[in-house]
N, C-alpha and C positions, 0 to 999 in steps of 0.2 A: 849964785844959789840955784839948783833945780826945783823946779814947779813941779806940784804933785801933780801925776798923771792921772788924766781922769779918763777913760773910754764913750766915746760919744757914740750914744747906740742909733740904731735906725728908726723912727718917728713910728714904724711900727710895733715894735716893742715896747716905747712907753704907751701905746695903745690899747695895750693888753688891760683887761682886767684884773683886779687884785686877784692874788692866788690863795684862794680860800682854804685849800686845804696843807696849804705850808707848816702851820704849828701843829696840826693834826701828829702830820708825818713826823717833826723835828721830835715832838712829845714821843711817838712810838718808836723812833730810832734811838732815844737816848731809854727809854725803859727798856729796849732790846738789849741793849749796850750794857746796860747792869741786868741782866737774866732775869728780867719779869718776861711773865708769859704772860706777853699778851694775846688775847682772840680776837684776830683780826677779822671783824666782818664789815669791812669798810671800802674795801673793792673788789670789784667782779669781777677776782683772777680764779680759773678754776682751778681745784686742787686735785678731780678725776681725771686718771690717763686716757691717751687718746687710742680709739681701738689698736688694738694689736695689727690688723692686717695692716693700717695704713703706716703707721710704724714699722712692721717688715717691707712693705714697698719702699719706704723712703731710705731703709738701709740699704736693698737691694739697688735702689737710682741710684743712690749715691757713689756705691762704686762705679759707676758707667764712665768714663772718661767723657765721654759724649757728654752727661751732664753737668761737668762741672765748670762748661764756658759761659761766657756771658748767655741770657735767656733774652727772648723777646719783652719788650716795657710792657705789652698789651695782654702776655699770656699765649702759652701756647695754643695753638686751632684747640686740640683735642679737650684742653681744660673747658675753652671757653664754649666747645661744643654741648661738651658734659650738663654744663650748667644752665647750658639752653635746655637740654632734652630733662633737666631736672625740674624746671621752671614746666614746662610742658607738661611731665606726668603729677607733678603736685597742685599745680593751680590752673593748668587749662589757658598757659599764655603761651603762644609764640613767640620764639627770640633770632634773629639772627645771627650766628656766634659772630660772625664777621665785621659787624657794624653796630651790634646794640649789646655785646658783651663785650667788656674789661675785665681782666685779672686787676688788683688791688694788694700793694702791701697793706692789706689789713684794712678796714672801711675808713679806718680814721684817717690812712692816710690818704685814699682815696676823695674821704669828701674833703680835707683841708685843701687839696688839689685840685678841685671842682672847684670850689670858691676863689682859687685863683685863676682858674679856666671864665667866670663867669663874672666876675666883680672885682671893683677897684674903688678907687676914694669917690663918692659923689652918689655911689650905690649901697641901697639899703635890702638888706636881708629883712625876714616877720621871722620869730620864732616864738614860739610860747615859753612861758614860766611858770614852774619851773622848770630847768633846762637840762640834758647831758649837755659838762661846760666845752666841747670842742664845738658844736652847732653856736657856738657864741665867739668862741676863741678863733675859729678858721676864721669866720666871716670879717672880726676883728683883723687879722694878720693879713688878709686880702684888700686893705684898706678903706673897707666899705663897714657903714653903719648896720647896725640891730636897734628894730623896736620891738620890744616884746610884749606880749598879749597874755591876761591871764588863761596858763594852759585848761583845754577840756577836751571831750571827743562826741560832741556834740555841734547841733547847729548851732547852739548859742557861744561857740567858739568858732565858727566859720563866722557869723554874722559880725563879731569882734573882726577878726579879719581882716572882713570883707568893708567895712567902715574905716578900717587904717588905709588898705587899699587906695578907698577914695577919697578920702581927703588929705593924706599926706601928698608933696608935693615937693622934688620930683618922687612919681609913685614907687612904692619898694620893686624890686626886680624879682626877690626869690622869697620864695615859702619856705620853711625847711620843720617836716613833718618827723614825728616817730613814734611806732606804734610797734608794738608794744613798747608805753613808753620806759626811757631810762633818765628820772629814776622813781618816777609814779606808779611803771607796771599797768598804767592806765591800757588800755584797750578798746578796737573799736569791733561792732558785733560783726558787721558783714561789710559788702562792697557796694552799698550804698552811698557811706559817708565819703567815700574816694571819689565815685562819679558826682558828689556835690562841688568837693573840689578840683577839679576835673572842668567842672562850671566855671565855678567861681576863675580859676585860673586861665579860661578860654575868654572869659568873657573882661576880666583885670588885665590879660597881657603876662602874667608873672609866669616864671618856674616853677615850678617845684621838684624839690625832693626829700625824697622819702629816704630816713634812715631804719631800715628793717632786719637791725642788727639780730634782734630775739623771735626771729620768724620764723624757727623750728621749736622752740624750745617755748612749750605749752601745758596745760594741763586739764583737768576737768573735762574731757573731750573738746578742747577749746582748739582750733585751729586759727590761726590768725592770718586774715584775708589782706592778698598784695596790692599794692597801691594799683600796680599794674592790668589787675584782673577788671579795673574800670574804664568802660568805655572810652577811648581816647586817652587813656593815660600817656601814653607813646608820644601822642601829642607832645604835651605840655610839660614833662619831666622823667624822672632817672630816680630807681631804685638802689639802695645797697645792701649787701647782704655779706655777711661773715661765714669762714668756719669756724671760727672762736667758740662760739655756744655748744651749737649741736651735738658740735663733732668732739671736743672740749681739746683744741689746736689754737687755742691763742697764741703761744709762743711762736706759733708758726708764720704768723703774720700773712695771711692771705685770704683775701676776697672778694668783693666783682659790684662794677656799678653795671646795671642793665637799664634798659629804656631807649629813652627818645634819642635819635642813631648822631644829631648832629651834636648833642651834649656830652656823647659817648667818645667823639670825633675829638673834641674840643679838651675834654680830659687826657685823652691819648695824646695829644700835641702837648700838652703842660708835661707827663708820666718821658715822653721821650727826650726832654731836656734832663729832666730830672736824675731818670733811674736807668738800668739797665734792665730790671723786668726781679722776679722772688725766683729764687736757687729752682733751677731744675727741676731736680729730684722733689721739692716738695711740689710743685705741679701733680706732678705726676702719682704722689700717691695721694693727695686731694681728690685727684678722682680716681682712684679706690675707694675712698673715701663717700663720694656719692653714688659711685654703683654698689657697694657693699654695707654700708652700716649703717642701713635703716633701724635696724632691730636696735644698731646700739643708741641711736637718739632717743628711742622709743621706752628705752632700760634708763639713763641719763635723766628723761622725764619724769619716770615715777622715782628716781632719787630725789631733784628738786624738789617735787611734789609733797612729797614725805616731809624735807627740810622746813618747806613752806608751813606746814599744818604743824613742826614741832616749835617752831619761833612766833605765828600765829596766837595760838592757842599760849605760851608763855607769856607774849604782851599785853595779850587782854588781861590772863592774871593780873598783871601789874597796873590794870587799869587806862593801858593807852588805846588811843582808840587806831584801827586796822584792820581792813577788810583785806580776806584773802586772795594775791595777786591768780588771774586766770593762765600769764604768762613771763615769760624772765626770769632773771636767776637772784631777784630781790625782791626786800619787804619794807613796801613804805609804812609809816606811822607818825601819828602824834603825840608825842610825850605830852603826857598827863602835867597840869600845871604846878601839882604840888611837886613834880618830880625838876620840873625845869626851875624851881623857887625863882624867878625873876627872870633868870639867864636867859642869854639867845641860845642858838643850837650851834654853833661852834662853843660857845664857852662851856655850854651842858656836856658836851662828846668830850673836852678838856677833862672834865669834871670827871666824866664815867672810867676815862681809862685811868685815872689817877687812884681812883677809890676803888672801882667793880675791875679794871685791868681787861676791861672789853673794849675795841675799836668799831665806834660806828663811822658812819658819813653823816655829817650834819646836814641838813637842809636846805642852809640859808647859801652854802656853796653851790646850792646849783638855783639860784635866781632868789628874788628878796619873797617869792610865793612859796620856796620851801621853808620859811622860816617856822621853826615850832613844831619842826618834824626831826627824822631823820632815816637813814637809808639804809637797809641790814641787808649783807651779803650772804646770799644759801650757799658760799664756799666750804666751810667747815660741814664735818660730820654730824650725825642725829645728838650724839653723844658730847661732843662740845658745845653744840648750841645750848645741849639743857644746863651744861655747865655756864654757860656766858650768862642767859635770864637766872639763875642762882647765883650768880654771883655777882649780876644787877640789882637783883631782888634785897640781896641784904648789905648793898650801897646805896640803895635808893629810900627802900622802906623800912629801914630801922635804923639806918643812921651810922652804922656799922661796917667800918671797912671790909672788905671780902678778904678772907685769908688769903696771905700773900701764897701765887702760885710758881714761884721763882724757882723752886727746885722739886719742882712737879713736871713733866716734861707726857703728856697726855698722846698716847698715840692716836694718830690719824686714822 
């Protein structure tokens, strides 16, 4: 008789934390599956194209025979110079492109890379909660522990901290920050709160790093200030930064950890096993991309903006409570209690697209502090959003399934 085959996976994978958002997705694969339309505002994939010029550049690299060989793991000089001299004109830091800049498939996979540059079983990460779930999940796959702190962007979340710091034992090795955060939108005012940590991490010994995914993408005259721009940061840690937002190049997959030269060293050694470096040709017109489309981040801005203030001002109709985010391309909230009748926020979000045929992110998936929230993506248009809270509004407060939109097909 043959024995069933069973596959013995790696001690790191059953390390992983449960995958919160799996029934989400399954639910919204099988209603795709039978042609509901659903609205999906439940991740932060952007649906605005990316400038035109940098899109002619990439067609034009692309032919180049020159770029279509293997690329450098680190990025080329000229990218990585770009984004020195971009860091300089926007926030007044110095970078070395040579030693404190990295090209990145993308930040995520950058910092998952970092946490293996930096930790292994016996090493403990701090991150707050609630979390974006890769700052949980690298550090997990790196074989090193997480204690999490309830999130804020005050001193009374450094002092939280700074108390795990000293009495944990052996002490945590790495901070791991994110501001503007994802998926609170939380914010910090100026470069104050970074030279506290800056402190705090000269004087604990730890890392840190800063995930500064949403670090163009602003509102209100709200500029949000780099880790970097604080005294010593170079010291003690390593920023990352995307073109995914700004530029709206997610699919691109490319971005850059900067900082402290030996963490930047230490990545580059893990990226040179790993990769051989992002295509070419999208190098190359990434910076077009920084020397040209200021104006378009700045146009992309007041789209968010707008989306912000039209799902804003819908929620609180409905009674939830939601302050409006200063930066990022989301809106956190509390579902109002009579709306959650008992449920947690995975089963409410179950709930909503089954009845309203709207996809949010539940809360509880990004740490047990998001629970009794949930997370709404300013991906869709002015015009679908009003349609998503209308067709929340009469699944929630009346009882009333939302007319099926299965063969309504809503242009973008």
């Amino acid at each position: 008789m043959t024995e069933e085959w069973t596959l013995n996976v790696a001690d790191r994978l059953r390390r992983l934390p449960p995958y919160l958002f799996g029934r989400i997705n399954k639910m919204k694969y099988e209603k795709r599956r039978a042609d509901v339309d659903i609205i999906d505002l439940g991740m932060g994939n952007p649906m605005d194209p990316t400038p035109d010029a940098v899109v002619e550049k990439l067609c034009e690299a692309a032919r180049d025979a020159r770029n279509q060989r293997y690329s450098a793991s680190i990025g080329i000089y000229n990218l990585r110079r770009d984004l020195a001299q971009l860091y300089e004109r926007v926030y007044d830091v110095s970078l070395d492109p040579e030693k404190e800049v990295i090209a990145t498939i993308g930040s995520k996979e950058g910092f998952s890379h970092m946490c293996l540059a930096l930790m292994g079983p016996g090493d403990t990460a701090v991150v707050g909660d609630p979390y974006f779930p890769i700052h949980v999940y690298g550090v997990a796959l790196a074989g090193a522990n997480v204690i999490n702190v309830a999130m804020g962007n005050d001193q009374a979340f450094l002092d939280r901290i700074r108390y795990v710091v000293e009495h944990l034992y052996p002490k945590p090795k790495v901070l791991i920050l994110n501001y503007p955060h994802n998926p609170t939108a939380s914010t910090v005012d100026d470069v104050s709160f970074y030279e506290a940590v800056v402190d705090l991490a000269k004087h604990s010994g730890i890392y840190v790093i800063h995930d500064f995914a949403y670090w163009r993408t602003c509102f209100d005259d709200y500029k949000a200030p780099s880790f970097l721009q604080a005294r010593g940061a170079k010291d003690v840690g390593v920023e990352f930064v995307t073109m995914s937002k700004p530029y709206n190049m997610a699919g691109w997959r490319i971005g850059f950890c900067v900082g402290n030269a030996e963490m930047v060293r230490a990545l580059s050694t893990i990226k040179g096993y790993y990769d051989y470096g992002i295509f070419q040709a999208i190098q190359i017109a990434s910076i077009i991309a920084m020397r040209e489309c200021e104006g378009d981040i700045a146009a992309q801005n007041r789209i968010y903006q707008a989306r912000r203030d039209v799902v804003v001002d819908g929620l609180r109709k409905l009674g939830w409570q939601v302050d409006p985010p200063r930066a990022g391309m989301f809106v956190w909230a509390r579902v109002a209690e009579e709306h959650l009748a008992g449920q947690g926020s995975i089963d409410f979000s179950l709930r909503l697209m089954d009845e309203a045929e709207v996809s949010l992110a539940p809360g509880r998936a990004f740490g047990e502090n998001g629970e009794g929230c949930v997370r709404i993506a300013l991906v869709e248009n002015e015009q679908r959003l009003r349609q998503a809270i209308r067709q929340m509004d009469r699944a929630l407060n009346k009882g009333i399934k939302a007319p099926s939109a299965s063969k309504r097909k809503t242009k973008k």
